[in-house]
C-alpha positions in Angstrom: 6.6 17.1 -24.5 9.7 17.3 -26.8 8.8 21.4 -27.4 7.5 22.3 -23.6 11.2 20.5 -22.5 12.9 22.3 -25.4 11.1 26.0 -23.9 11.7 25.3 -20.5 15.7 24.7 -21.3 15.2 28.9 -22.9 14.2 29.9 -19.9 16.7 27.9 -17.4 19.5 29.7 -16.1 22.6 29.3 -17.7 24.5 28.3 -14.4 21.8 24.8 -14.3 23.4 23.0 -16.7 19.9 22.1 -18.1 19.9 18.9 -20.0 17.1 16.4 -21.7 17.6 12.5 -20.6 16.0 9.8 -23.1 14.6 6.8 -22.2 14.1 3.6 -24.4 10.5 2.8 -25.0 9.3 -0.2 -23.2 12.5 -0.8 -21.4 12.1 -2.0 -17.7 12.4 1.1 -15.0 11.6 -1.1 -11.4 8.1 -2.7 -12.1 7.3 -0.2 -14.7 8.0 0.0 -18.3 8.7 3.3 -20.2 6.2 4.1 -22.5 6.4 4.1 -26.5 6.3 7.5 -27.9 2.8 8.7 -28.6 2.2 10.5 -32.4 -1.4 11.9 -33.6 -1.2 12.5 -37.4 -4.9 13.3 -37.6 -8.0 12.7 -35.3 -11.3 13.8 -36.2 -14.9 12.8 -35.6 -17.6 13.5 -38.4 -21.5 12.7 -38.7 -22.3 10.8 -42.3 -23.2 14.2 -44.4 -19.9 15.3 -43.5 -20.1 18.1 -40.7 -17.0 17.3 -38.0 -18.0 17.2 -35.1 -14.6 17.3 -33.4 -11.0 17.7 -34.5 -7.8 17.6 -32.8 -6.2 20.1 -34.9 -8.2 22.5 -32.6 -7.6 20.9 -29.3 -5.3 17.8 -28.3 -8.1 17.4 -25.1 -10.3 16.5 -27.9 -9.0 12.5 -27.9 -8.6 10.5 -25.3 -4.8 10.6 -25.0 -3.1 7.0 -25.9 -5.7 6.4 -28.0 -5.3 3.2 -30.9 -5.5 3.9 -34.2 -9.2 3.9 -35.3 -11.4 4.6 -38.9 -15.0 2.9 -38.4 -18.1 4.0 -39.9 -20.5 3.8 -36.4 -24.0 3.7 -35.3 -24.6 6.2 -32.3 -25.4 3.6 -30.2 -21.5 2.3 -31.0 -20.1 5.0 -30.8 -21.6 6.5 -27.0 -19.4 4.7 -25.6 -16.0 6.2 -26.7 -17.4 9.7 -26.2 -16.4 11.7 -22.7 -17.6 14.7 -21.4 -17.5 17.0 -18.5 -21.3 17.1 -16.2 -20.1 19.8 -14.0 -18.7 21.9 -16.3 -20.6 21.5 -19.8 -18.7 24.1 -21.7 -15.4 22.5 -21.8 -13.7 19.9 -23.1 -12.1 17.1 -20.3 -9.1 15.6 -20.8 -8.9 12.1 -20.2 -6.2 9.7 -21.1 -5.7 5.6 -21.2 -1.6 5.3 -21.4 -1.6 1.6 -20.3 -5.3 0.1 -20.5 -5.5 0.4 -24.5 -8.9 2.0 -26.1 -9.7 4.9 -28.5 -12.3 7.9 -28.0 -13.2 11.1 -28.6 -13.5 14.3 -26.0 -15.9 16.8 -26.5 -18.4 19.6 -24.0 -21.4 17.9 -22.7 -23.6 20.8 -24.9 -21.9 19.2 -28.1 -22.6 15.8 -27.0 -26.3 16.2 -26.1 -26.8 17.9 -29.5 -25.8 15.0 -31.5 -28.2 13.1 -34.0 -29.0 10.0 -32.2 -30.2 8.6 -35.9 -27.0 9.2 -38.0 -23.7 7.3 -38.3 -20.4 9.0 -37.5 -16.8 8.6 -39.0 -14.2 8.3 -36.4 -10.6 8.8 -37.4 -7.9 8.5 -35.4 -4.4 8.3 -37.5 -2.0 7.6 -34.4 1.3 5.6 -33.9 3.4 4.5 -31.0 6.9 4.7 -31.5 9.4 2.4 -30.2 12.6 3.7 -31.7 15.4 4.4 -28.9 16.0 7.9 -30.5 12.9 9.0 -30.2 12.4 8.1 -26.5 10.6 9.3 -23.3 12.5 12.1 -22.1 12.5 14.4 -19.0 14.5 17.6 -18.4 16.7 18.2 -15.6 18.9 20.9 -14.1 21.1 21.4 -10.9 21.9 24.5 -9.4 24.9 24.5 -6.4 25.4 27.0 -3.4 28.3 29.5 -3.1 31.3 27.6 -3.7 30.3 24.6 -5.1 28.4 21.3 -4.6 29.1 20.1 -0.7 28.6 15.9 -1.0 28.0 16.0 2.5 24.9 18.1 3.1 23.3 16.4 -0.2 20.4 17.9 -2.6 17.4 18.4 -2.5 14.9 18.2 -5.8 11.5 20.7 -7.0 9.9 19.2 -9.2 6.3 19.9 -11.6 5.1 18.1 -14.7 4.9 18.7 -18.2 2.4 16.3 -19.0 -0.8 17.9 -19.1 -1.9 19.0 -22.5 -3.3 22.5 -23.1 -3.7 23.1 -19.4 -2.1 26.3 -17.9 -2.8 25.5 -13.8 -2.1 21.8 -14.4 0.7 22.2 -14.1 2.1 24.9 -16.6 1.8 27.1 -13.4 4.2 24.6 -11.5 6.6 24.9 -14.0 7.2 28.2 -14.3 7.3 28.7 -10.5 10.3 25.8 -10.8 12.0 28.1 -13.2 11.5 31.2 -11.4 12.7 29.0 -7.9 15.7 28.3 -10.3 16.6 32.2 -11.6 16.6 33.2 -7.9 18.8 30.6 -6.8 21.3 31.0 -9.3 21.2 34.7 -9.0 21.7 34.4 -4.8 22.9 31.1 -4.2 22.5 29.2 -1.3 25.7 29.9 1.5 28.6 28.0 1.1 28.1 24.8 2.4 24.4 24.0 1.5 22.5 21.4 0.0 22.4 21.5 -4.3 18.9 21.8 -5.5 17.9 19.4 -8.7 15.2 20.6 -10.6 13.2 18.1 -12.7 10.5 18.5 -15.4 8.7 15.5 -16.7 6.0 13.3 -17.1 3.9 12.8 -13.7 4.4 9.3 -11.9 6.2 7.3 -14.4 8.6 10.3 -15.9 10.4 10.1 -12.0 10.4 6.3 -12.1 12.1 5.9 -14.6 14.6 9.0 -13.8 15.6 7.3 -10.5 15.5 4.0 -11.7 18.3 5.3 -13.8 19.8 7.6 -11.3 19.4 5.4 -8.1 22.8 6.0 -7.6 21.3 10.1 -7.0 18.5 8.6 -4.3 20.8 8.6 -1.2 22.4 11.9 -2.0 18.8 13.4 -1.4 17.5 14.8 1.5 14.1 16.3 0.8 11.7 17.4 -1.8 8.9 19.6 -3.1 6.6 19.6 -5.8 4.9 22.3 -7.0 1.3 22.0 -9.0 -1.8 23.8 -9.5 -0.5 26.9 -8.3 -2.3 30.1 -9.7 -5.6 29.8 -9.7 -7.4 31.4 -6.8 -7.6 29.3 -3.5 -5.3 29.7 -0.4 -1.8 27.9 -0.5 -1.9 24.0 0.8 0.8 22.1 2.3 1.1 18.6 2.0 3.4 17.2 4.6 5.7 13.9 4.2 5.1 10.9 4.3 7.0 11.1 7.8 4.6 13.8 8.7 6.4 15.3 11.4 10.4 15.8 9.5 12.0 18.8 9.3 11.2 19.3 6.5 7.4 19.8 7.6 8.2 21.9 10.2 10.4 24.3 8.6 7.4 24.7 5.8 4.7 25.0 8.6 7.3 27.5 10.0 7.4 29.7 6.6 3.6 29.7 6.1 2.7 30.3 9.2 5.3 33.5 9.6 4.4 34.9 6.5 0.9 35.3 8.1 -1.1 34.3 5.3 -4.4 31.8 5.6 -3.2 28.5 4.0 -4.0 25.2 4.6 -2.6 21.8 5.6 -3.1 18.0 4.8 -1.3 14.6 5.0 0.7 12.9 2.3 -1.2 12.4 -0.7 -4.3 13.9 0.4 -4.3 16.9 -1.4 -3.1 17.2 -4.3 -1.0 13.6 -4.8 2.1 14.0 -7.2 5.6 13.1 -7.6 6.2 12.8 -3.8 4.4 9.4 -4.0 7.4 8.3 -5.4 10.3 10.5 -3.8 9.0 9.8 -0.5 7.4 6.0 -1.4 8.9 2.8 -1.3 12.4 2.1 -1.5 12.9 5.6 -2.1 11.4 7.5 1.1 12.8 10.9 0.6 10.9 13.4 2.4 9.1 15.3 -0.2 6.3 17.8 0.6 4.0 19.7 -1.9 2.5 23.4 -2.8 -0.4 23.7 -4.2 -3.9 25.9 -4.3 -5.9 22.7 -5.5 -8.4 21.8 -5.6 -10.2 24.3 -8.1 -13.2 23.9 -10.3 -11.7 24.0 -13.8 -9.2 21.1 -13.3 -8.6 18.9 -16.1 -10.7 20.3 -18.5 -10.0 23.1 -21.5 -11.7 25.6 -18.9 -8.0 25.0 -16.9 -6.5 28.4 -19.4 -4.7 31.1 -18.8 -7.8 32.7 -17.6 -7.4 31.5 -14.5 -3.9 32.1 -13.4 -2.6 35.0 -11.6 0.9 36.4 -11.5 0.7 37.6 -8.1 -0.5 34.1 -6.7 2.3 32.8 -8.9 4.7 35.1 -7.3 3.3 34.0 -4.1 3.8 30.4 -4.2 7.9 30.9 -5.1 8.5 33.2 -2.1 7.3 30.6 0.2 8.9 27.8 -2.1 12.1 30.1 -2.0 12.0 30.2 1.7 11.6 26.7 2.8 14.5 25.9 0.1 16.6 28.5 1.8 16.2 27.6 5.3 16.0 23.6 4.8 18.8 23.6 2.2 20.9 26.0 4.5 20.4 24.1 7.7 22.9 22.1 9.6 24.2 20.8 13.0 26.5 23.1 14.8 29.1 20.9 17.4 31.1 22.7 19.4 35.1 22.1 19.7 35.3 24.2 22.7 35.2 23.5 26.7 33.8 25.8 29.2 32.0 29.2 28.5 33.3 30.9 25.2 35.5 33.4 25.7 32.7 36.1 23.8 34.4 39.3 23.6 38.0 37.8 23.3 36.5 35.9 20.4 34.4 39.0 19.0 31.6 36.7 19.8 29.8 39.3 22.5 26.6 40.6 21.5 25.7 44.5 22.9 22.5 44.2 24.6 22.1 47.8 23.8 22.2 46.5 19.8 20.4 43.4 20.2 18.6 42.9 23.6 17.0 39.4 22.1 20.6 37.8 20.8 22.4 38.9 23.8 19.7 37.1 26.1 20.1 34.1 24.0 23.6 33.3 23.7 24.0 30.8 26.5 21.2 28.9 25.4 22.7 29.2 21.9 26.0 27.8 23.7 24.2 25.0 25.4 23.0 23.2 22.0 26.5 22.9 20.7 26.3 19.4 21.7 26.1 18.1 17.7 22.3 16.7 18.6 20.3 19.6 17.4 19.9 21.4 13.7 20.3 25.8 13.6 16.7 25.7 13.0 15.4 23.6 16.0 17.6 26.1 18.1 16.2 29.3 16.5 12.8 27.8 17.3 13.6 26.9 20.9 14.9 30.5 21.9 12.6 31.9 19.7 14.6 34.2 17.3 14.7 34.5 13.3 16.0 31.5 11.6 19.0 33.7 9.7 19.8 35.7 12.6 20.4 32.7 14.5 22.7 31.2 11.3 24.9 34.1 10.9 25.6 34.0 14.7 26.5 30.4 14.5 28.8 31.1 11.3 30.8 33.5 13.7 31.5 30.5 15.5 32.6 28.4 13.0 34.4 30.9 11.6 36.3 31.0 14.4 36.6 27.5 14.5 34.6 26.7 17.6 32.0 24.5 15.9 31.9 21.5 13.4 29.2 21.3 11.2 27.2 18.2 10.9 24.4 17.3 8.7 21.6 14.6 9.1 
């Protein structure tokens, strides 16, 4: 964890402020408790005459993550028990992990296992510690880039997220990482207009790396107005959207609205019901962000060795962060326009008329435009009701309030 947060900080741009938070082991965060830090010295399994079987040095999937120190001399029939393996894919290695519920065991391909001397004893070793010194905490890595101008308190932040807490697993979510950079490059490069949201990115453990962030941030929760979380996201398999828990916010339709313009098969599913991450806690209880996910799960090699770089794809990677990058834009971008005008707007005193001859479409919409001035309604539910591009509509609605003939409002 200590390394992939270390890498990821390389690779952050400089204008993120990247930095590592540490958390004391088993200190209280909301019902939860922080985790001591986990160290493997050595891990191996051996059969009596001395042939190992398994050893960690080639593979951290090969214990059972968390696992209690161990060195028994066993009988097979003691040590089945503590061995795991994969039926459906018998070539590689599952990763399986006990964090809370204390045991030891051993990983290994269902070929190995079903080749093993029943009539032998096996050495299992296990050399492991857990740490509880405050210096050598759990940590997570977090970074905030702000639009043109600077941070605007009013329209809030919004937070991408992907873990780092896999071992050895590249879709899972290595591949949700680097799309976060990436998301994180292009927004520092071309920020967000003036005005707009912040966008936090976080990197940590799943589940209990964003409890204990926000129960040490919950001063951040009502300063956020949406998030996404991005996992399992080159391997092949169409894009799926998870909506919000609210399942019908803004934030759902102006996702639905990306895929479905980019013209692309992708699929859709409820909160939590497709690939359940981070959001569970963004958008759960006491928090209730609304948080969405990207993802092409399910796929075939998923938490098992067989999850390598073998299976990702740059251009699905690609993919993934031009939709990401567009719901961010639009979302982040998006506010209430009230208007500080009475009667019909002066348009060509104001340099506000559209030539039909230019823009047939624009010029047909302006009243409407006009009409939903009333501080009730977002740029994007208007760009949807007179059906024109989302930015087309915005930079109209900036000449406005350029001009000083609308407020802005956000939600």
């Amino acid at each position: 964890m200590d390394k992939t947060l270390a890498i990821i900080g390389k690779y952050m741009p400089a204008e993120a402020n990247y930095r590592i938070e540490n958390y004391v082991p088993l200190s209280q965060v909301w019902t939860w408790k922080v985790p001591e830090r986990y160290v493997v010295h050595e891990a191996y399994l051996e059969i009596e005459d001395g042939e190992r079987v398994v050893d960690f040095k080639d593979s951290p999937l090969h214990i059972i993550s968390y696992s209690l120190p161990v060195d028994k001399v066993l009988t097979w029939d003691e040590l089945a028990p503590h061995l795991r393996f994969s039926e459906k894919r018998p070539n590689a290695v599952p990763w399986e992990f006990k964090y809370y519920e204390r045991d030891w065991g051993f990983c290994l391909t269902k070929n190995q296992f079903d080749k093993l001397p029943r009539d032998k004893k096996y050495h299992a070793v296990i050399r492991s510690e857990f740490l509880t010194d405050p210096e050598s905490g759990f940590r997570v890595g977090v970074g905030l880039i702000e639009p043109d101008g600077g941070s605007n308190p009013a329209a809030g932040e919004f937070i991408v997220q992907s873990h780092t807490c896999h071992p050895a697993q590249a879709n899972d979510d290595g591949s949700g990482v680097v799309c976060e950079i990436e998301l994180a490059r292009r927004l520092a490069e071309n920020p967000l207009p003036a005005g707009s949201m912040s966008v936090r990115f976080w990197f940590g453990a799943e589940t209990i790396g964003t409890v204990a962030y926000l129960a040490h941030h919950e001063d951040l929760i009502p300063n956020l107005r949406g998030g996404l979380f991005l996992d399992s996201i080159g391997s092949v398999n169409s894009l799926a959207l998870q909506r919000s828990r609210q399942d019908d916010h803004l934030l759902d339709r102006v996702a639905r609205h990306v895929l479905v313009k980019r013209g692309q098969e992708f699929r859709e599913g409820e909160f939590a019901q497709v690939a359940p991450n981070d959001e569970r806690i963004i958008n759960g209880p006491g928090v209730g962000v609304p948080a969405i996910s990207l993802s092409r799960f399910p796929y075939p090699e998923y938490h098992t060795s067989d999850d390598n770089l073998d299976i990702i794809h740059e251009d699905l990677l690609l993919d993934a962060v031009d939709a990401a990058e567009e719901i961010i834009r639009i979302y982040a971008s998006n506010y209430i326009p009230r208007r500080t005008f009475r009667g019909p707007v002066f348009l060509s005193e104001h340099s506000l008329w559209v030539d039909w001859r230019e823009n047939w479409d624009l010029n047909r919409a302006i009243e409407k435009i006009m009409m939903m001035f009333e501080g009730k309604h977002t740029i994007f539910y208007i760009a949807e009701k007179v059906g024109l591009d989302y930015w087309m509509v915005r930079e109209y609605v900036e000449k406005f309030r350029a001009k000083g003939l609308v407020n802005r409002l956000y939600r």
